[in-house]
C-alpha positions, 0 to 999 in steps of 0.5 A, a space after each residue: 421599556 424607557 419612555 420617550 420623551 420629546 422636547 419642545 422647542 424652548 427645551 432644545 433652544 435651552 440645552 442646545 443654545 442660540 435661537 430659533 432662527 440659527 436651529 432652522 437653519 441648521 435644521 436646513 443643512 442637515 446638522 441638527 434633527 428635524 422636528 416631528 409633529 405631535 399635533 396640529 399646532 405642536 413639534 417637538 424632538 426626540 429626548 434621546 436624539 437631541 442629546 445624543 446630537 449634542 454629545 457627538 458635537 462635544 467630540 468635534 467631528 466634521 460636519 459631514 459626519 454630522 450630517 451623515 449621524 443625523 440621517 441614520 438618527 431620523 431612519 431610524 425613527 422609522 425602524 423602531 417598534 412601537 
């Protein structure tokens, strides 16, 4: 069994580029995952689905598809065993 790992928000802004503010606002329209909380004062975004994000944007899909890839990304958090 692999283990989860989840990226804070300094790793994401480093793998992904740009700042905090453009990653909310993508956050906010649906092309970019949301956060999850791991604490009181603590967000941080699934390894997997980040990259997994960011090797769909390397294959230069529309970004309705992309929305439509990060719905079934964060349902699926949801569906996954523990």
């Amino acid at each position: 069994m692999s283990e989860l790992v989840f990226l804070p928000i300094k790793e994401v802004l480093r793998r992904k580029g740009g700042g905090r503010s453009s990653l909310y606002a993508e956050i906010n329209s649906g092309l970019f995952p949301k956060p999850l909380k791991l604490g009181k004062r603590r967000i941080g975004w699934p390894e997997c689905e980040v990259d997994a994000v960011l090797r769909f944007l390397l294959r230069g899909e529309s970004q309705s598809d992309l929305k439509d890839f990060i719905c079934v990304l964060e349902q699926k958090r949801f569906l996954t065993e523990v």
